[in-house]
C-alpha positions, 0 to 999 in steps of 0.5 A: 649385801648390794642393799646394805652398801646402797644403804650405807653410801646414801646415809653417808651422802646424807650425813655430808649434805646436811654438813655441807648445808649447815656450813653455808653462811645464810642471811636470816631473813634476806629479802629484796624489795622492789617498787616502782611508779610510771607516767607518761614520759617514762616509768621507774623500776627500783629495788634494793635488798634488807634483812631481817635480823630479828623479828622486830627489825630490819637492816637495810643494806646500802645498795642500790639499784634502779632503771628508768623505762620508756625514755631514752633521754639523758636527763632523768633523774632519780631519788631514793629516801629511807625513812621510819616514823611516819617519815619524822625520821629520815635515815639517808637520802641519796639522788641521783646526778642529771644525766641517768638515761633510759633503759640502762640499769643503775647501781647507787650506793649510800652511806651506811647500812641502818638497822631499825625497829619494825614498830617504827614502820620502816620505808623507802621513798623512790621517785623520778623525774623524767626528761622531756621537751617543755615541763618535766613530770615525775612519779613517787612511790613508797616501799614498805620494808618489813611490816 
């Protein structure tokens, strides 16, 4: 008899765990997407989050986030672009105000969220320019999103 209720308990245990993990809302396909690219006056950390609704696009959300790393200046700034189409298509671009400093984490945020085929090779250009005495260098990299 003790079987046959521990039997009865974990089945309904189960029944009510399935229930409740089909009644969370999932984001098909969620992902976040980090790139990044240094020189010598500082390095620069981004991500941002997308999703892929379908097997053939991806939906790039309108947050986002960066850091600036090994300058404790005040003046960096920073730039992110998305862009498709070997970079013919430029989605939304946003940059940063001149006063971003080193070590402190950033949120930005665009103007809307864009859904666009994989075919088009989706992406997001980042790149920082760091604050230094004299002529300030910067760096660039890209962020291929879904494919």
């Amino acid at each position: 008899m003790k079987a046959t209720k521990r039997i009865a308990i974990l089945t309904g245990a189960a029944a009510l765990g399935a229930t409740l993990l089909v009644s969370v809302p999932q984001t098909a396909g969620a992902a976040t997407k980090s790139v990044g690219c240094n020189r010598s006056a500082g390095s620069l950390s981004t991500w941002w989050h997308y999703t892929k609704p379908s097997r053939s696009t991806v939906k790039v959300g309108s947050q986002l986030n960066y850091k600036v790393w090994n300058n404790s200046r005040a003046h960096n700034n920073v730039y992110f672009a998305l862009r498709s189409n070997g970079g013919d298509t430029q989605h939304w671009s946003w940059t940063s105000h001149d006063d971003r400093k080193g070590g402190v984490t950033y949120h930005g945020s665009t103007q809307g969220i864009y859904t666009i085929p994989i075919s088009h090779r989706p992406y997001v250009k980042v790149h920082a320019t760091f604050d230094v005495p004299g002529r300030d260098p910067s760096c660039t990299a890209y962020g291929h999103i879904g494919w």
